[in-house]
N, C-alpha and C positions, 0 to 999 in steps of 0.2 A: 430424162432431160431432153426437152427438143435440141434439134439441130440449131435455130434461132438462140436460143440459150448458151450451147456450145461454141458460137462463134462472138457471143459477149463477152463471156469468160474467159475465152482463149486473146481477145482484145485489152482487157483488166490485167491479165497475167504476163502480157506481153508491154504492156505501162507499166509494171511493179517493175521487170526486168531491165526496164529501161533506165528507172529510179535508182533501182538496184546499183546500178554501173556508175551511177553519178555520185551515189553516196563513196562506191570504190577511188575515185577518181578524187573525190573530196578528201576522204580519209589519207591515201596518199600524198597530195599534195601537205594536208595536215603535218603527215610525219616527217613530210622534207623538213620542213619550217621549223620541228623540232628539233631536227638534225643539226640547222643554222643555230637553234638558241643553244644547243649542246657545245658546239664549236665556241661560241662568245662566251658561257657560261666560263668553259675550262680556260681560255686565255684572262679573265677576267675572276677567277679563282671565285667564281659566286655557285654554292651547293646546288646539288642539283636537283632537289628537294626545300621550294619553299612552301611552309603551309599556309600563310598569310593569302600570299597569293593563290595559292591554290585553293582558298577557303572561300576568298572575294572570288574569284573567278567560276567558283561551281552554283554560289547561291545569287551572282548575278544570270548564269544562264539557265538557270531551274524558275525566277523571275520573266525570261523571256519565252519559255517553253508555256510556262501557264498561260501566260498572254497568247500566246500563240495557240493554245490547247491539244497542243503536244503532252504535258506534263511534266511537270518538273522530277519526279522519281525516275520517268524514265530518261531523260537528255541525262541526268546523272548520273547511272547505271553506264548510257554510253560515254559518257566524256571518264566516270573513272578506269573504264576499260582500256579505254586512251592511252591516258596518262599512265599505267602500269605498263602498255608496248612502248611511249614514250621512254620514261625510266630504263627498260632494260636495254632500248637503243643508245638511250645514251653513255652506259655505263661502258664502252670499248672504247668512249674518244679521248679519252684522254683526261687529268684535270690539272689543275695549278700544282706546282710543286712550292710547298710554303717555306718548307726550308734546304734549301741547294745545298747550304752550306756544312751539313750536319758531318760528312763523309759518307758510311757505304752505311749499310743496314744488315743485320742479320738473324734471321730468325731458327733459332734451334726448335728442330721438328718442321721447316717446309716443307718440306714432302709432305707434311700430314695432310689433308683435307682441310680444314679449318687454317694453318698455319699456308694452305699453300693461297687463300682466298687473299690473306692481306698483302703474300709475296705480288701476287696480279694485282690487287688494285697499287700497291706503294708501287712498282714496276711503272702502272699508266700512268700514276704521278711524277714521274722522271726521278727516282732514286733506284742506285745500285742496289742490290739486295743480291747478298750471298744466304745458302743455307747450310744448315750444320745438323748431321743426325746421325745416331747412333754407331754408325761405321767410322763417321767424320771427326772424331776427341783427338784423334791424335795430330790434328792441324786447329787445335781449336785456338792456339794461341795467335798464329797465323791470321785466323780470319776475324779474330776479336781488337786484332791490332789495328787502329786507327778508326773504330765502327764507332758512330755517335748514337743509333740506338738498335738494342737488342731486345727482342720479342722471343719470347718463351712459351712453343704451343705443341706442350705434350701430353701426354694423358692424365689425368687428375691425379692418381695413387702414384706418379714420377717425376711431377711439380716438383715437389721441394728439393729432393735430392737432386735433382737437379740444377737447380736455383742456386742452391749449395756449392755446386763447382763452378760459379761465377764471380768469383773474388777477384781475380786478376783484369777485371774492365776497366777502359780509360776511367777515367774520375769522371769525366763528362758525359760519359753516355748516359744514355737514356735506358734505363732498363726496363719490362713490361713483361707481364704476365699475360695468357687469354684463359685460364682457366675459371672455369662456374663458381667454385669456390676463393674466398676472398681476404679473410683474414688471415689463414696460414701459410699462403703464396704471398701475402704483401709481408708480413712478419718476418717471412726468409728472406725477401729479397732487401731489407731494409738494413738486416743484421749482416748482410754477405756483401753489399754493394754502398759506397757510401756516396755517391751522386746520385742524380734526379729517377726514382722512382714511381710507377705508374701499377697499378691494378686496373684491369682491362675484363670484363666478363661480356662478348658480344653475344647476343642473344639470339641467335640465328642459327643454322646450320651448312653445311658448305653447301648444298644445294641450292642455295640464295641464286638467282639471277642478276641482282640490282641490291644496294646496299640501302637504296631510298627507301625512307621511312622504316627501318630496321632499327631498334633499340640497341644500343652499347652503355652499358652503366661503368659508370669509371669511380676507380676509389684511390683520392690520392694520396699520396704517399710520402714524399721529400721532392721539394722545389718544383713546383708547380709551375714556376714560371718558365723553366726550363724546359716542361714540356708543352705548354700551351699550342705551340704549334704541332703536335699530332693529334690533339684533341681539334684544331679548327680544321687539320688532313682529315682527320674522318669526318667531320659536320661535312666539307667539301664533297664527300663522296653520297650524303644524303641520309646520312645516318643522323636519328635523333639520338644526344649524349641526355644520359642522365646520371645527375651523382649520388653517389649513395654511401655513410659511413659501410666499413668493412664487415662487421658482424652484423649489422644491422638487414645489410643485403644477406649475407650467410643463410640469420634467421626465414627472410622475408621467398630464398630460393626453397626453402624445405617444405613451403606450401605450392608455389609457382612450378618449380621443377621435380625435386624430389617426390612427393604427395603425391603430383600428376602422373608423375612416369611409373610408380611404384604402383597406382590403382590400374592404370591402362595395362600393368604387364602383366597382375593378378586377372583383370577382366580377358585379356587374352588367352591364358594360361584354362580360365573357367570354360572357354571359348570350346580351346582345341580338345579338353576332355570330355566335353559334351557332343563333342564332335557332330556338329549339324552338317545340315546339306546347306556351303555357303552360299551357291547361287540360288537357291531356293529362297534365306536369308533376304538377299539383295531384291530377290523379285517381290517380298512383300514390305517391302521397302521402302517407305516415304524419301522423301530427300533428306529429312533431321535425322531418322535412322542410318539410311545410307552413312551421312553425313557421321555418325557417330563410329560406324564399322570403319569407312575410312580411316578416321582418327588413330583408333584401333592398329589394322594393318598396318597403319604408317609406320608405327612405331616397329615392328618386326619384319618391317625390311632394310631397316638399317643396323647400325654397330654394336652389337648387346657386348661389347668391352666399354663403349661408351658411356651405355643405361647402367651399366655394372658401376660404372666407377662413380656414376652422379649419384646414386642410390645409396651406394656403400660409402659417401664419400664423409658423413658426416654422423655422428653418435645422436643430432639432433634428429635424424632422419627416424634414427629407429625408433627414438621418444614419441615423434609423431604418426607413424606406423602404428604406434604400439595403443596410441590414445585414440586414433582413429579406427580398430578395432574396437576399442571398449565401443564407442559408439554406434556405430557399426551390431555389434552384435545387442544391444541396446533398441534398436529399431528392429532388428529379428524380432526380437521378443514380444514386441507391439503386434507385429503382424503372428506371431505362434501365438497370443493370445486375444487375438482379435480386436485389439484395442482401435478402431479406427477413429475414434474420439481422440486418442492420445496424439493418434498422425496426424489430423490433422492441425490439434493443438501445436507439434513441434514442426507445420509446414509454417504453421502464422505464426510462431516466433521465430524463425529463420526470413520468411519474409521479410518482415519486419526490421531484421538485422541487416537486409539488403538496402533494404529502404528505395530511394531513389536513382540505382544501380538497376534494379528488377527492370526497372522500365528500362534503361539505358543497354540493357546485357536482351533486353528483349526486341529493341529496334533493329538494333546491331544480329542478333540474328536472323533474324528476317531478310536483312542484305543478304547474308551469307546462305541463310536456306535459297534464295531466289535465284543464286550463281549455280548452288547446286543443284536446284533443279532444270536450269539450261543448261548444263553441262553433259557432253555428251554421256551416254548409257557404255557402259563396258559390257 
């Protein structure tokens, strides 16, 4: 490259740098302005997750990008990066407290991970919250004295029993479950507690940052109206609610959680005894495989008392284990007998049963392939 050249470039590169610092400058001022809407939001009790807005607001500026010939895929890509630094900034400031009046809160099992997640957010919301765990029974009478709602978040196989020694609650509290499972936590606590009941199953894991746009499916229980106000405490915090009868959810976790956790631990398990060379792995690696190994991993660096207990937690579980082998070893069979006529056959009726999700499950990845391939290389 000539000299003449090298001082073009070094003029281009030193204009991008320029740009560079104004988009900083930009972005910054951005996140102040989020900072303000966070402050009004929480004085003004309005979630801090709206989708409406957020729906009009991203296909109005994907509208001004194309005009501009920027593109709308990409201003989208940057504005939802945004909004997810946006989101977790604003999860520290605080939010509306709906009901002042309830008295204290208490959750048995705050200390846990997951139980300590809703002690911090009901905390930002301005309610007292005591916790109660294992060491703590012999004041439990103590702290259950005058509490308008108790939260119960301990491990799945210690639910009930649980549950069970909660008889003695005011009439009025609010009693609540967070455990995955739903009809044998709501069952006890309906027969042990005779006020306003709640089945609670957040769908997240305490590792969350931000509560926005995190699913919570609630199954309710007795008096409903009694609890309305923690159901609109969590919308507040940016959680989508979703209701769902109690077995029905049950059934609908043995493919969602159960299925999933049980195939990823057998695929890990297939993993470690084939014992590869993992960076070797990663280095032939697309981003959709990365992206699958991650998944993988994820799962075994966290609680395997946890996996244990969502796994082991239901009799439905092993039914569908045990039919997803039949099939399972059913497509073995195609491939030991060369059948590739047959697989394909049973790709285009599975398609088929996707229908109009195929395309849906395939844009949708595509987002996510494109995150992880900018993401940085380990």
């Amino acid at each position: 490259m000539s000299e003449k050249s090298c001082e073009a470039l070094d003029k281009l590169r030193q204009a991008i740098d320029e740009v560079d610092g104004q988009l900083i400058d930009l972005l910054a001022k951005r996140l102040s302005l989020v900072a303000d809407v966070g402050e009004v939001k929480s004085e003004a009790g309005v979630p801090i997750y709206a989708p409406e807005r957020e729906a009009a607001m991203l296909n109005k500026r994907r509208q001004e990008a194309d005009e501009a010939g920027v593109g709308g895929d990409l201003i989208e890509d940057v504005l939802r990066r945004l909004m997810r630094e946006s989101y977790h900034r604003e999860k520290d400031t605080g939010f509306k407290c709906i009901n002042a009046n309830i008295g204290h809160v208490v959750i048995v099992g705050g200390e846990g991970k997951l139980g300590g997640v809703f002690k911090r957010m009901l905390e930002l919301s301005g309610y007292q919250v005591k916790t109660l765990d294992k060491d703590d029974w012999h004041q439990a009478s103590e702290l259950f004295d005058g509490a308008g709602l108790v939260i119960v978040s301990v491990p799945i196989n210690l639910t009930t029993q649980i549950i069970d020694k909660l008889s003695q609650l005011p009439r009025d509290c609010v009693l609540v479950d967070l455990t995955s499972t739903k009809a044998k936590p709501l069952s006890h606590m309906l027969n042990v507690h005779q006020g306003p009941v709640l089945g609670l199953h957040p769908m997240f894991g305490p590792d969350v940052a931000s509560l926005a746009k995190q699913v919570v499916i609630y199954c309710d229980g007795r008096y409903p109206k009694q609890y309305a106000w923690l159901l609109e405490q969590i919308g507040i915090w940016g959680a989508k609610l979703t209701v769902a009868n109690a077995q029905e959810h049950d059934n609908a976790m043995t493919l969602v959680q159960g299925m999933r956790h049980f195939t990823t631990f057998v695929y890990g398990q297939h993993l470690a005894a084939e014992n590869p060379n993992m960076a070797q792995l990663l280095d032939y690696s697309s981003p959709i495989y990365r992206l699958e190994l991650a998944m993988v991993g994820r799962l075994f660096a966290q609680d395997s008392q946890l996996y244990a207990d969502i796994i082991f937690s239901s009799n439905e579980n092993t039914k569908m284990f045990s039919r997803y082998l039949t099939r399972f070893e059913e497509a073995n069979t195609m491939l030991l007998n060369g059948d590739r006529e047959g697989f394909i056959d049973a790709f285009k009726n599975v398609s088929q049963w996707f229908g109009e999700y195929s395309t849906q499950f395939l844009d949708e990845s595509k987002q996510l392939l494109m995150q992880a391939h900018d993401s940085r290389a380990v």
